[in-house]
C-alpha positions as CSV (number, residue, x, y, z in Angstrom):
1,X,87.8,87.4,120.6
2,X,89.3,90.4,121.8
3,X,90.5,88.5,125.3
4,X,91.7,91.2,127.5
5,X,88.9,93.2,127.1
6,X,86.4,90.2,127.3
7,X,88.6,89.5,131.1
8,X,88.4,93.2,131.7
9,X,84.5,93.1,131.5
10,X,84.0,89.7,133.1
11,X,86.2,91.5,136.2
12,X,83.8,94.2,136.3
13,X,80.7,91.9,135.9
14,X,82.1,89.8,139.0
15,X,82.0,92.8,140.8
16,X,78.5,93.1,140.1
17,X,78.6,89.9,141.6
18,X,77.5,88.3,137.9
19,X,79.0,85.5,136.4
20,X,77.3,86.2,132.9
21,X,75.9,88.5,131.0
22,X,74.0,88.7,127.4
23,X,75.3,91.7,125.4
24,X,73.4,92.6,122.4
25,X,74.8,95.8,121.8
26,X,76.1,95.6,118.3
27,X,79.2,97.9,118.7
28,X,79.9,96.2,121.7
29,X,79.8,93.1,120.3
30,X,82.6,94.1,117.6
31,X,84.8,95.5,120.7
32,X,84.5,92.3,122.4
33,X,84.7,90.3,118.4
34,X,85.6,92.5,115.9
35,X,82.4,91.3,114.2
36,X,80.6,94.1,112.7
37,X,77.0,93.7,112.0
38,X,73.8,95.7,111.9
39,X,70.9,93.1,113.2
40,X,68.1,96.0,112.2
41,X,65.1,94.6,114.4
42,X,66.4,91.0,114.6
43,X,68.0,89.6,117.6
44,X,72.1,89.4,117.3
45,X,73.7,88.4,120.6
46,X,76.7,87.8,122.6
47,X,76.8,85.7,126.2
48,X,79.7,86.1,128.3
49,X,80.4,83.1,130.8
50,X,82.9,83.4,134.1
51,X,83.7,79.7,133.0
52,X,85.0,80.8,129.1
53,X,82.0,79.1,127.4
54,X,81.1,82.2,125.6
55,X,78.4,82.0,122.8
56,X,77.7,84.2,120.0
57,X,74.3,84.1,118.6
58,X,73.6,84.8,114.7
59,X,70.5,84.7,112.4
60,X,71.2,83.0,109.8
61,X,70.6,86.3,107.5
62,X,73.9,87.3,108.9
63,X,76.9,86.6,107.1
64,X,79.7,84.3,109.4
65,X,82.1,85.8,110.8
66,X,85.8,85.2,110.2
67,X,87.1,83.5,112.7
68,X,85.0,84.7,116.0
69,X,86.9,82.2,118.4
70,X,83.8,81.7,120.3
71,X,81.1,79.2,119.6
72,X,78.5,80.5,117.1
73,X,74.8,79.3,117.9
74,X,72.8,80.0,114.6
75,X,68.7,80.6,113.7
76,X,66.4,81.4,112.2
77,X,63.3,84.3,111.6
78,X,60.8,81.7,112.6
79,X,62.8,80.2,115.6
80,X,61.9,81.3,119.2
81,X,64.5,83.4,120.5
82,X,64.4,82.5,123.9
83,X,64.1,78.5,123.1
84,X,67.7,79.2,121.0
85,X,69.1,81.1,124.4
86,X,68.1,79.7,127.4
87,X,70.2,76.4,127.5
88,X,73.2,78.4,127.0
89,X,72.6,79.8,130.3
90,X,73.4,79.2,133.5
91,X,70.0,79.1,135.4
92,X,70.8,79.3,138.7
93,X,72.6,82.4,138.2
94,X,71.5,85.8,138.1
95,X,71.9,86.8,134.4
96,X,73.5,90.5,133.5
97,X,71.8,92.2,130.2
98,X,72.7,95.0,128.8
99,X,70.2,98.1,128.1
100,X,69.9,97.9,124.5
101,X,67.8,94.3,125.4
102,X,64.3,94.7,124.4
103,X,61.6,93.6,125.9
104,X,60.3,91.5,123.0
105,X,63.6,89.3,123.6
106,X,63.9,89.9,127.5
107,X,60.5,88.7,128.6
108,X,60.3,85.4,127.0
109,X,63.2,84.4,128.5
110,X,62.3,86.0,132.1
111,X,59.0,84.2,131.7
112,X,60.5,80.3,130.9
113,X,62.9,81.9,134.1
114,X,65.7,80.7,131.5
115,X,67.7,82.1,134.8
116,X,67.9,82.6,138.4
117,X,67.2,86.8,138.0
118,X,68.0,89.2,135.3
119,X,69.5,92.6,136.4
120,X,71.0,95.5,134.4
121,X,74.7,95.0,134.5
122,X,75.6,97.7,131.0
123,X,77.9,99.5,133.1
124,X,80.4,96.6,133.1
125,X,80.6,96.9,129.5
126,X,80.2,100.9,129.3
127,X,83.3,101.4,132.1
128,X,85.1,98.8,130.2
129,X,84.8,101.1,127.1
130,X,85.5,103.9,128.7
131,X,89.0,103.2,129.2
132,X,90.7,102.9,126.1
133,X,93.3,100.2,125.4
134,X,96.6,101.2,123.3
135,X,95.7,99.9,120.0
136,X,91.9,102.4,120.4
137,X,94.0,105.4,121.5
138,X,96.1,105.0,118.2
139,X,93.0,104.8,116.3
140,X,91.5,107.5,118.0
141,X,94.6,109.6,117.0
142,X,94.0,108.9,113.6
143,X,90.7,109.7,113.2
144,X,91.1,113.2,115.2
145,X,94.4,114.0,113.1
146,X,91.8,113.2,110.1
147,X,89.9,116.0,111.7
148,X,91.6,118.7,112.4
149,X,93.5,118.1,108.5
150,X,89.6,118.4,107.3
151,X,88.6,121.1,109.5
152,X,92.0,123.5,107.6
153,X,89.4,122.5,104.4
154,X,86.0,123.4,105.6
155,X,87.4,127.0,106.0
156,X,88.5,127.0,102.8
157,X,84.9,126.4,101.7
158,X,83.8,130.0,103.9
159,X,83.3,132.9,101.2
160,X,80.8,135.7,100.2
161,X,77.8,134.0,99.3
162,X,77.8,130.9,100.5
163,X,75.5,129.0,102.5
164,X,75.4,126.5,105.6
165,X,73.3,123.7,103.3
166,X,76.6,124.3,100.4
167,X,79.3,123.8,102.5
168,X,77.8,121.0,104.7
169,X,77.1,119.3,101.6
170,X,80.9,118.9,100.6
171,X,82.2,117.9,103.9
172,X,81.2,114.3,102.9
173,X,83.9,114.1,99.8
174,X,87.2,115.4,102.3
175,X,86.7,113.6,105.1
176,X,86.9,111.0,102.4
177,X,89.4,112.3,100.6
178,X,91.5,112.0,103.8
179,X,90.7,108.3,104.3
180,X,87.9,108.5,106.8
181,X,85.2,106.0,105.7
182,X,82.1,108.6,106.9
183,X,80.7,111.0,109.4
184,X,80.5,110.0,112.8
185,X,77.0,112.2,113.1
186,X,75.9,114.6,110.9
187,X,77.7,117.9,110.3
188,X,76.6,121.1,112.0
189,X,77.2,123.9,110.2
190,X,75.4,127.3,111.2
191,X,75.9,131.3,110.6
192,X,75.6,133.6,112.8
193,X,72.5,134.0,114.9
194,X,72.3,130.5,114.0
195,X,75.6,129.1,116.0
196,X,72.9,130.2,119.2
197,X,71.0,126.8,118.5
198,X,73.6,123.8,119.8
199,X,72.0,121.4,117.5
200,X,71.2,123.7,114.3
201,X,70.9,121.9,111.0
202,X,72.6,123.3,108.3
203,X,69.9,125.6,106.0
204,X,70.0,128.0,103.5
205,X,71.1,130.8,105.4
206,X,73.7,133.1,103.1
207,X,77.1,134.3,105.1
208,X,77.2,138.0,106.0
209,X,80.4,139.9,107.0
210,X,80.8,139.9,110.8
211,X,78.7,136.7,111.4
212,X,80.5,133.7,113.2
213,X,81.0,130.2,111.6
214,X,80.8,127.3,113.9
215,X,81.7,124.1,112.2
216,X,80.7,120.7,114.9
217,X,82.2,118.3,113.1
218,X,83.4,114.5,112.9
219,X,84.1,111.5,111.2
220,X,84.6,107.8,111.4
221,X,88.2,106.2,111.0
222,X,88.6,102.0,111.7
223,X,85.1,102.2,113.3
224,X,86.4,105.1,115.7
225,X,85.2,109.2,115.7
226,X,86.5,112.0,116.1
227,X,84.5,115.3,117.3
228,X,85.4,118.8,117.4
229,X,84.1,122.4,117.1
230,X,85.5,125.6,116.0
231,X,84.2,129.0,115.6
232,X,85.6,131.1,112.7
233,X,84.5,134.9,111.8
234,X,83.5,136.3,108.4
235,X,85.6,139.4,107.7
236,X,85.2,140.8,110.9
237,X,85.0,140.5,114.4
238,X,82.8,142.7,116.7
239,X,84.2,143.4,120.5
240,X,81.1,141.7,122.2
241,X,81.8,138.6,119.7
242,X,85.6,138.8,120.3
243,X,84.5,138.8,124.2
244,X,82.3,135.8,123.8
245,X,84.5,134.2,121.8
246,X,87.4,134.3,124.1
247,X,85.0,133.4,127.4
248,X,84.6,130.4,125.5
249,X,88.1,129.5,124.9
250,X,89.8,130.4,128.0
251,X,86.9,127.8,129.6
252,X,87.9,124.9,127.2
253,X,91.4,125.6,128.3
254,X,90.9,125.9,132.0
255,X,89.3,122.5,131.6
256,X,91.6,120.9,129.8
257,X,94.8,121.8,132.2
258,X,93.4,120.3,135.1
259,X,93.1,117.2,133.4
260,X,94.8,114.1,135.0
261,X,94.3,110.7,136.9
262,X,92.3,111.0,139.7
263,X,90.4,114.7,138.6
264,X,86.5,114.3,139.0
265,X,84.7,114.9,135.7
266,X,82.3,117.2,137.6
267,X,85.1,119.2,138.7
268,X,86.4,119.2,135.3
269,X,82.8,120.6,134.4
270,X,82.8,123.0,137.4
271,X,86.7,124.4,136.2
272,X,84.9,125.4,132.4
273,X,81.7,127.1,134.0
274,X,83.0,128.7,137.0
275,X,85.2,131.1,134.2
276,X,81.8,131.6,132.0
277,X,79.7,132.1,134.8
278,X,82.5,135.1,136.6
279,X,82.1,136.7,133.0
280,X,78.4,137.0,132.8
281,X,77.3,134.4,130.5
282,X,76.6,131.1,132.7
283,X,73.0,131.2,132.0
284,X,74.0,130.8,128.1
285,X,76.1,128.2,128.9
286,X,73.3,125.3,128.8
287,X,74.5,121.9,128.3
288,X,77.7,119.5,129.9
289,X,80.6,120.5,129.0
290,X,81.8,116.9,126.9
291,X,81.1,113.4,126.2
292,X,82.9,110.3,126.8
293,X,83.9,108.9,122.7
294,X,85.3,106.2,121.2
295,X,83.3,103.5,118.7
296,X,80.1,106.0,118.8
297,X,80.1,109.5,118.9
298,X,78.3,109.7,122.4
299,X,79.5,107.3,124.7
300,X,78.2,106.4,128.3
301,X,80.4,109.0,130.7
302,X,79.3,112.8,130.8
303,X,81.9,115.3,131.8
304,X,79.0,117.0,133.9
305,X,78.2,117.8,137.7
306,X,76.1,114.5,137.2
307,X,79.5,112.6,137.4
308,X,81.5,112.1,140.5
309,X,84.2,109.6,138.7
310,X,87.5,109.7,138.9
311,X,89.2,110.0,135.4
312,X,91.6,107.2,134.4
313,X,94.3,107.0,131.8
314,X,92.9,105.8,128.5
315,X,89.3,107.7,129.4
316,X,88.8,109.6,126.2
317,X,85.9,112.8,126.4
318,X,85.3,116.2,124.6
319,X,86.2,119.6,126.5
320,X,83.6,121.6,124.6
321,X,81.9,124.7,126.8
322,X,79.7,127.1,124.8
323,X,77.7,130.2,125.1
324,X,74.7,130.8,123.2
325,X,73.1,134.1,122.9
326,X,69.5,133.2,121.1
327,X,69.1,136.0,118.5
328,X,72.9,137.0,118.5
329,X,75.6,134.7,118.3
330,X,77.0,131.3,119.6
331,X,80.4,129.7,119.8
332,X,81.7,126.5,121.1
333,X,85.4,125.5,121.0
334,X,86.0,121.9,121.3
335,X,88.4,119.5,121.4
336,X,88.9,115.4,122.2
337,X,91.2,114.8,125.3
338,X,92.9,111.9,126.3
339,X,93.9,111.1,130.1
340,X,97.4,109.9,130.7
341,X,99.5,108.5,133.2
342,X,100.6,112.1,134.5
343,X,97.9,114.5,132.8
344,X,96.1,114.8,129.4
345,X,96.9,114.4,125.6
346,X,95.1,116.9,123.6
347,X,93.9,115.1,120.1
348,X,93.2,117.9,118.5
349,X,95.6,120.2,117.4
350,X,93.7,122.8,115.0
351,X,94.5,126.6,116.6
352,X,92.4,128.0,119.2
353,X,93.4,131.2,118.3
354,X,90.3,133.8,117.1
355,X,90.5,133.8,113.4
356,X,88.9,136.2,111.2
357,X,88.3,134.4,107.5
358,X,88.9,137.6,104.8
């Protein structure tokens, strides 16, 4: 057991004014264990007790972990999961569960009232990841160093003829070449006219001079991601693309320098749009401008006006504002950011500057 982040979480939950929650959440889980397992539809859980008398539950498909140093309850398919839970808990007690929980799982035990209430507590867990300890800020280094060495490669790949589906289709092979074990979502790769759709799937569309090439990009190091975007130019640059383009970069900048304890993400957020919005283009800019990150690639934690928080060292997010002209052209220029004691840590280090690709 990972103990200062299982005391971390228990801290938070007490807050709540819970003295136990059931996480089922399998990433989680291997925060909290270093266990890694994929349950598929079975039921794979971890209780947290105020009183240390943790329990983590395995079906006996699983294989055991190494060394969990909490007590491991095992079952079977054909047992009833809620007869295998509910003496573990503390009745009389309300019980936190997180919101991966289904209700196939949840309701037996709320029916046998296995204890005193059951209440949504996954932001105990979610803040607790959200603040990254020093050994997941080195790993998060790693994996967006990985990144930005890979993203120097995916240029390479840009040349007359070429299209989105070929160069998405090698990406796989670097990142593993440079020792990442996989993508942390699938690539985005898109030309042109194309970069205007935020979530376009790479296709068959064949690179013309002057289009744009946005590569969204990431990948998996020691269970951790990286993410970040840059947009490239094929041979040559128009002014209203040049224009666009450096809207979009000065935002992600602007951002990022007011980065540091005690900023509100929203006014993070509000720093990016306020600059795209003076320039014309606010309506194009149509989605939050970053993420929180760490062992997924989306993370609970928007940098968004939905968020009033105030950041804290270790909170790691992407600073990635866009502008998306349907029909024309889009570009997004993002990066991962660490907060620090005194400001922010950029993690990604690959040049803003425009760059025309000959």
């Amino acid at each position: 057991m990972k103990e200062q982040r299982v005391e971390r979480i228990l801290k938070a939950l007490e807050e709540q004014g819970l003295s136990q929650m059931l996480i089922v959440d399998p990433l989680s889980i291997y925060y909290l264990t270093e266990y890694a397992n994929d349950p598929y539809e079975r039921f794979f859980g971890l209780l947290l007790r105020k009183d240390g008398q943790h329990v983590l539950f395995l079906n006996k498909l699983f294989y055991a972990p190494e060394n969990s140093g909490v007590k491991e309850v095992w079952f079977s398919d054909t047992d009833p999961v809620a007869e295998v839970v509910a003496p573990y808990l503390m009745r009389d007690a309300v019980l936190g569960v997180d919101k991966e929980l289904t209700a196939r799982f949840l309701l037996p035990l709320m029916e046998k009232k296995a204890a005193a209430g059951f209440v949504n507590s996954s932001l105990a867990v979610d803040k607790t990841r959200g603040v990254k300890d020093a050994e997941e800020q080195e790993k998060m280094r790693r994996a967006s160093d990985i990144n930005d060495a890979a993203m120097a490669k995916f240029r390479s790949l840009v040349h007359e003829g070429v299209t989105e589906r070929e160069i998405a289709d090698q990406m796989l092979q670097i990142y593993q070449d440079l020792g990442a074990e996989g993508f942390s979502f699938t690539p985005l790769v898109a030309f042109g006219a194309n970069a205007a759709d935020p979530h376009h799937e790479p296709d068959d569309t064949v690179l013309k001079e002057g289009d744009c090439v946005l590569f969204d990009v990431g990948c998996v190091k020691d269970h951790y991601c990286s993410d970040m975007t840059r947009t490239f130019y094929y041979k040559s640059v128009s002014e209203h693309c040049r224009e666009v383009y450096e809207t979009t970069r000065a935002a992600n900048e602007a951002a990022t320098a007011i980065i540091r304890p005690g900023v509100r993400l929203c006014d993070i957020d509000k720093a990016a749009r306020d600059l795209i919005t003076a320039k014309g283009y606010g309506p194009q800019f149509n989605h939050r401008l970053g993420h929180f990150i760490g062992l997924k690639d989306h993370e609970f934690g928007d940098v968004s006006s939905a968020f009033d928080w105030k950041v804290e060292p270790g909170m790691i997010f992407s600073i990635e504002p866009g502008i998306y002209l349907v029909g024309d052209t889009g570009v997004r220029v993002e990066d991962l950011v660490m907060v620090t004691e005194n400001g922010v840590e950029p993690l990604n280090h690959y040049s803003h500057e425009l760059d025309i690709i000959d």
